[in-house]
PyMOL CGO cylinders between C-alpha atoms (Angstrom):
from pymol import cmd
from pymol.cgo import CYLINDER

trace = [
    CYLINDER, -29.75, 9.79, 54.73, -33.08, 8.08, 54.39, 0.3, 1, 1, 1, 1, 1, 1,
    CYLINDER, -33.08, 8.08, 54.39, -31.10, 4.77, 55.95, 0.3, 1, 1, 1, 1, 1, 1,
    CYLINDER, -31.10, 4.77, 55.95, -30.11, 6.56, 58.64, 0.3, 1, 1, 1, 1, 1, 1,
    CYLINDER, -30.11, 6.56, 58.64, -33.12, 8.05, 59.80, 0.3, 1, 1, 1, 1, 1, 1,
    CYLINDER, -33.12, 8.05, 59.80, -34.84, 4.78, 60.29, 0.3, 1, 1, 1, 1, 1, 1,
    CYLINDER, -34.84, 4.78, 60.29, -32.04, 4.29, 62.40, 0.3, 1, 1, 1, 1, 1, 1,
    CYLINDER, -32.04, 4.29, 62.40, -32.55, 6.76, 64.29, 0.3, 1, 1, 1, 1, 1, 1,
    CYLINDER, -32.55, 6.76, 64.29, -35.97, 6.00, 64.69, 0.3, 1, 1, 1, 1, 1, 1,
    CYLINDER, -35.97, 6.00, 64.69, -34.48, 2.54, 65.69, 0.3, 1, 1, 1, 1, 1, 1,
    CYLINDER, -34.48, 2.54, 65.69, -32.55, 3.86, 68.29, 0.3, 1, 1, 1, 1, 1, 1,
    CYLINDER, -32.55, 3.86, 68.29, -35.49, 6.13, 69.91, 0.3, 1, 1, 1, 1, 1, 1,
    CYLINDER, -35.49, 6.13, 69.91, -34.73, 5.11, 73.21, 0.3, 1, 1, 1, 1, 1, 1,
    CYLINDER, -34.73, 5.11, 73.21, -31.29, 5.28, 73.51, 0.3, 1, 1, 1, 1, 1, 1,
    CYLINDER, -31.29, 5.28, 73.51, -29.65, 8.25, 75.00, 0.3, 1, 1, 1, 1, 1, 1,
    CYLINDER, -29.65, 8.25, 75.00, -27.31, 8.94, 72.75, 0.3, 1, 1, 1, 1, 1, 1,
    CYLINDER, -27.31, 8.94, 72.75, -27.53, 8.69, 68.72, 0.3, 1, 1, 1, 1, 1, 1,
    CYLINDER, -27.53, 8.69, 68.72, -24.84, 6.18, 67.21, 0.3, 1, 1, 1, 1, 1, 1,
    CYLINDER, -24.84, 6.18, 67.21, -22.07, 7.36, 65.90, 0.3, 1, 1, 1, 1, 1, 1,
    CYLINDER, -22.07, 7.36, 65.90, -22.65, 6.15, 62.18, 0.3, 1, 1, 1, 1, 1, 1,
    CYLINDER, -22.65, 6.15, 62.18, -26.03, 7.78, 62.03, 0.3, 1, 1, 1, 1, 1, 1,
    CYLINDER, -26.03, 7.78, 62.03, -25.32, 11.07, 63.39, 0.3, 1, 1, 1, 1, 1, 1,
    CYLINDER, -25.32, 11.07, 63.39, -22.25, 11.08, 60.68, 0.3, 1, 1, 1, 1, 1, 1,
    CYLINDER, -22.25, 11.08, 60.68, -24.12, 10.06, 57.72, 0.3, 1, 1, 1, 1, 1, 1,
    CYLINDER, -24.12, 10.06, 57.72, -27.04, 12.43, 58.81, 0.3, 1, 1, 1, 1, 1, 1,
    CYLINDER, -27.04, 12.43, 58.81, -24.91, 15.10, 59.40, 0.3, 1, 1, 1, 1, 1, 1,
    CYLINDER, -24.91, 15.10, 59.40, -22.23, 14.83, 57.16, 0.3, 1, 1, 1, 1, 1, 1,
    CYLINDER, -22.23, 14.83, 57.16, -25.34, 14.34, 54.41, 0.3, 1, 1, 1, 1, 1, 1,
    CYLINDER, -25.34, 14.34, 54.41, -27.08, 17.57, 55.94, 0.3, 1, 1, 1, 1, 1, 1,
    CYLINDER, -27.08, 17.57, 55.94, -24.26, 19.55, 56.12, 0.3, 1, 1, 1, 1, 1, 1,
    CYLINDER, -24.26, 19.55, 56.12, -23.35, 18.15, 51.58, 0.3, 1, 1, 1, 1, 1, 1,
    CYLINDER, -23.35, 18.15, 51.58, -26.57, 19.15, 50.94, 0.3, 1, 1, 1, 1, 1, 1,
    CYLINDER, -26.57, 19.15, 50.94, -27.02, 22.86, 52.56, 0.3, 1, 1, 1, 1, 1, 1,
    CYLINDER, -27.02, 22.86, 52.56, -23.47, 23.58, 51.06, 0.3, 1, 1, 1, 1, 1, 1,
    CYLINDER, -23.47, 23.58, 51.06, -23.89, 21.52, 47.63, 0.3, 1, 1, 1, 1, 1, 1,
    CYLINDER, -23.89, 21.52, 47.63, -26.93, 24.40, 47.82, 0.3, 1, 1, 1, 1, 1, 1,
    CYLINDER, -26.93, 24.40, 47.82, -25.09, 27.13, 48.04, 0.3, 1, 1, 1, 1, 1, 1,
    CYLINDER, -25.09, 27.13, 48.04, -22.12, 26.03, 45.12, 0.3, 1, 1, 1, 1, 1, 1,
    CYLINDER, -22.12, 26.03, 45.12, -25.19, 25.61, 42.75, 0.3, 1, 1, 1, 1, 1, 1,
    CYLINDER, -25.19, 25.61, 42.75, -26.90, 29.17, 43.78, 0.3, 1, 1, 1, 1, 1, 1,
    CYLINDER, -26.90, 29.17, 43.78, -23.61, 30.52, 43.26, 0.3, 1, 1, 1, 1, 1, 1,
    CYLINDER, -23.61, 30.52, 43.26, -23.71, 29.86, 39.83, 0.3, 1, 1, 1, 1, 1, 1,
    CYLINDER, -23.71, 29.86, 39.83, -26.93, 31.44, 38.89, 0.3, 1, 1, 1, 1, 1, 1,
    CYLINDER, -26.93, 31.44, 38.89, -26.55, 35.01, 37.65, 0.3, 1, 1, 1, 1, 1, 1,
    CYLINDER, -26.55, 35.01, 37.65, -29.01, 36.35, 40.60, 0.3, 1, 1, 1, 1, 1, 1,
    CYLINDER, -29.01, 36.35, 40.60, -25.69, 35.47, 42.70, 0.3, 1, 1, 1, 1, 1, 1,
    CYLINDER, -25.69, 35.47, 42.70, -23.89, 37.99, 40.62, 0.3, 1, 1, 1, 1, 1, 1,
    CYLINDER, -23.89, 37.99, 40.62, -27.16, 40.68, 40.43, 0.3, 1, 1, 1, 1, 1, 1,
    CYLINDER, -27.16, 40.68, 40.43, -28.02, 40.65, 44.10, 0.3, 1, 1, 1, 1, 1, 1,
    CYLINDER, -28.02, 40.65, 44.10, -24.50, 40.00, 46.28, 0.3, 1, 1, 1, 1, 1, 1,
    CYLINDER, -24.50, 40.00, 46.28, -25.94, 41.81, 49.13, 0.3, 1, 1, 1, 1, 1, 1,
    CYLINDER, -25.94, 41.81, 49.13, -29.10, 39.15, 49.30, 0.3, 1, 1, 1, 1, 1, 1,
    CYLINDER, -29.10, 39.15, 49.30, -27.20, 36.04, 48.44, 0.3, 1, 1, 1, 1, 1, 1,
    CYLINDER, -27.20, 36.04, 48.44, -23.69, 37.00, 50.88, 0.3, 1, 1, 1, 1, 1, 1,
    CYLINDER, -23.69, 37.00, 50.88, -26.09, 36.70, 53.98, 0.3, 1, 1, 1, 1, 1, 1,
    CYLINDER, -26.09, 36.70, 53.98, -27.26, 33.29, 52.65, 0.3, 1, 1, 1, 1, 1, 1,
    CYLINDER, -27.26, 33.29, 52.65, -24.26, 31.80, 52.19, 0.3, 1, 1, 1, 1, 1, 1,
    CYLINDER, -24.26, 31.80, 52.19, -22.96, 32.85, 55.27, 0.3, 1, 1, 1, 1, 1, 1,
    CYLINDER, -22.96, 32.85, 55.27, -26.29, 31.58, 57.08, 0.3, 1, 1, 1, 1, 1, 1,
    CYLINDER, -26.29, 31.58, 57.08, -25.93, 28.28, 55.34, 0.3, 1, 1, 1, 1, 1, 1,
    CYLINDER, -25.93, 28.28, 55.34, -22.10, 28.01, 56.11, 0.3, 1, 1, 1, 1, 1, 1,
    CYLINDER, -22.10, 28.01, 56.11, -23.24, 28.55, 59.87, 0.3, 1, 1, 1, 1, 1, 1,
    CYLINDER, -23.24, 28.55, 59.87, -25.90, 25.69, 59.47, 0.3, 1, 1, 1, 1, 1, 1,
    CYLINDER, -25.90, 25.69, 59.47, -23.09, 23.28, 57.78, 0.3, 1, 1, 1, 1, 1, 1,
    CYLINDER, -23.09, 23.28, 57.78, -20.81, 23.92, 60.80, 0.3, 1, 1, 1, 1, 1, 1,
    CYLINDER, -20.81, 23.92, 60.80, -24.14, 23.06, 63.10, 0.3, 1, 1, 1, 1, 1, 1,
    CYLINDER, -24.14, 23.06, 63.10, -24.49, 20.04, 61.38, 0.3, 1, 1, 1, 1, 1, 1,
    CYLINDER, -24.49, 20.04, 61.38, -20.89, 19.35, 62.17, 0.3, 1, 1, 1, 1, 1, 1,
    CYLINDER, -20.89, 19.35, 62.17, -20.98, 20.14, 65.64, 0.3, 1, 1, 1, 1, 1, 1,
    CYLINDER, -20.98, 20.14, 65.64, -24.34, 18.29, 66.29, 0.3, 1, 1, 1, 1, 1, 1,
    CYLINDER, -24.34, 18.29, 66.29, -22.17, 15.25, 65.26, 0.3, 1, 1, 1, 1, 1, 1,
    CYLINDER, -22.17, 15.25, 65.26, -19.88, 15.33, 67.68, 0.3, 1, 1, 1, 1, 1, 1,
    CYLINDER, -19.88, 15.33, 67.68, -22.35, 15.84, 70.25, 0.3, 1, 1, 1, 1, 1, 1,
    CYLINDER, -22.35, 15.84, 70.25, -24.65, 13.00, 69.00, 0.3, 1, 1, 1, 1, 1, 1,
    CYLINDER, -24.65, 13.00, 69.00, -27.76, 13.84, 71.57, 0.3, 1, 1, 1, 1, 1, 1,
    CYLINDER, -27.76, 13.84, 71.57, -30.85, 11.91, 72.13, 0.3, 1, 1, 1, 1, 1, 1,
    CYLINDER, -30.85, 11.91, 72.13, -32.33, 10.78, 68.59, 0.3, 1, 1, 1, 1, 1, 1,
    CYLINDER, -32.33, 10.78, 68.59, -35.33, 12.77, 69.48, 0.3, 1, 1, 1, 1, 1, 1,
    CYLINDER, -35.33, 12.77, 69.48, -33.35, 15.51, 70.42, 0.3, 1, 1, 1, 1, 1, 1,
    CYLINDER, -33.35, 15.51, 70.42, -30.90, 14.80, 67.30, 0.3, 1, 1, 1, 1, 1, 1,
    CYLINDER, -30.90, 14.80, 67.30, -33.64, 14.48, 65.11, 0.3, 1, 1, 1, 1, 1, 1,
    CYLINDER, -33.64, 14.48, 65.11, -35.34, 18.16, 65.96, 0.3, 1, 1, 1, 1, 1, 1,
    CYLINDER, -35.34, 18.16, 65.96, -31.77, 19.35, 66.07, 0.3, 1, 1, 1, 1, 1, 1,
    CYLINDER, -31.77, 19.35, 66.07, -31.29, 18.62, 62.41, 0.3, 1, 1, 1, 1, 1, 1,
    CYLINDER, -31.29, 18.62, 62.41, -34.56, 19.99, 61.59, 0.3, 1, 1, 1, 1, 1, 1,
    CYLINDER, -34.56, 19.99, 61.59, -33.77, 22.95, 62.79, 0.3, 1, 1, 1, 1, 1, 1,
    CYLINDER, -33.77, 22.95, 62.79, -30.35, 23.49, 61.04, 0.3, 1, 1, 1, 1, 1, 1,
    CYLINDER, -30.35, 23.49, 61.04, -32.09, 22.95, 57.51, 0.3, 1, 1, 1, 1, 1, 1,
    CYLINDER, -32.09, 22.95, 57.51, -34.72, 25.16, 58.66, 0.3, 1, 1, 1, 1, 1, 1,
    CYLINDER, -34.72, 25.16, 58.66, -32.58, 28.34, 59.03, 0.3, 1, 1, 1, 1, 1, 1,
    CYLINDER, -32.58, 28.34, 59.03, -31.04, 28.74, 55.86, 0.3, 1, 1, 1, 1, 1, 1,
    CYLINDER, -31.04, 28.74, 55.86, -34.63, 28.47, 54.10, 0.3, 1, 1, 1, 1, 1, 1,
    CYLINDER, -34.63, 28.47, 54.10, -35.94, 30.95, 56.82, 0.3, 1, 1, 1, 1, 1, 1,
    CYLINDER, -35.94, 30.95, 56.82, -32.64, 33.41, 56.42, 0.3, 1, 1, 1, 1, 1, 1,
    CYLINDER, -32.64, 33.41, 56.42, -33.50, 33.32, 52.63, 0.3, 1, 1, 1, 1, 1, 1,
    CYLINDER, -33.50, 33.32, 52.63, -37.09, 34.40, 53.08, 0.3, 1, 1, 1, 1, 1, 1,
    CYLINDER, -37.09, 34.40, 53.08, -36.72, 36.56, 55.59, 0.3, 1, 1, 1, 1, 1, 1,
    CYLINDER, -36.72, 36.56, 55.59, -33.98, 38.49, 53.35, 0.3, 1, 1, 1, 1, 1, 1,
    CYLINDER, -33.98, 38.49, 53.35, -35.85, 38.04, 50.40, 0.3, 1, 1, 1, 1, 1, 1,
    CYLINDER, -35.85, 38.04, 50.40, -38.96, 40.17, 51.84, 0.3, 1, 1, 1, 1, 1, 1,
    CYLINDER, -38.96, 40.17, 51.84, -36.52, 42.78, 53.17, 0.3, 1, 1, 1, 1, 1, 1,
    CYLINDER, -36.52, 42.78, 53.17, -34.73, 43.23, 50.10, 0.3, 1, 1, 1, 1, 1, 1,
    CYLINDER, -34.73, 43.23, 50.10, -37.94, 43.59, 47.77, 0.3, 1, 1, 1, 1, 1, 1,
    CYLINDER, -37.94, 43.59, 47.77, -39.30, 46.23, 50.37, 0.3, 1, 1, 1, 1, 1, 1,
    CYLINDER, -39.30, 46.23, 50.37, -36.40, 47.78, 50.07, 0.3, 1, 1, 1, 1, 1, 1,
    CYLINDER, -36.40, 47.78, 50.07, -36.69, 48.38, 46.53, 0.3, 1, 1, 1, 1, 1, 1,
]
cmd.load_cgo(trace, "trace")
């Protein structure tokens, strides 16, 4: 992914990202948020708290299938790039967000 994003950065000015970034970018993005998710499922939190970690993973499957569908679409690297940013952003912000409700709620 690293590769790719000085690609990206290569192709600043173009007005729509090249196919082999925006697949190894997002196809990387969308490994990694799920890879996430197989490893959290094997903690026994996963088991404890089901109600906490079920919103997560459904969050983060949502943010995989971004990361799919900002492929296809391959925007404007800047665009693409803030894109991407945003899709790893909203798992980390569901699990906060949840995290905080759930210990109030206790």
């Amino acid at each position: 992914m690293g590769a790719a994003m000085v690609d990206l950065v290569e192709h600043s000015h173009a007005a729509r990202t090249p196919s082999a970034t925006a697949w190894v970018l997002c196809g990387g993005a969308a490994v990694v948020i799920t890879s996430t998710m197989l490893v959290a499922a094997t903690l026994p939190a996963w088991r404890a708290k089901r109600d906490l970690y079920r919103v997560l993973s459904r969050t983060c499957a949502a943010a995989a299938v971004g990361c799919l569908a900002l492929d296809a679409a391959r925007p404007a690297p800047p665009l693409f790039g803030l894109v991407l940013i945003a899709l790893f952003l909203i798992p980390w912000w569901a699990a906060v967000t949840c995290r905080l409700r759930h210990e109030e709620a206790q």
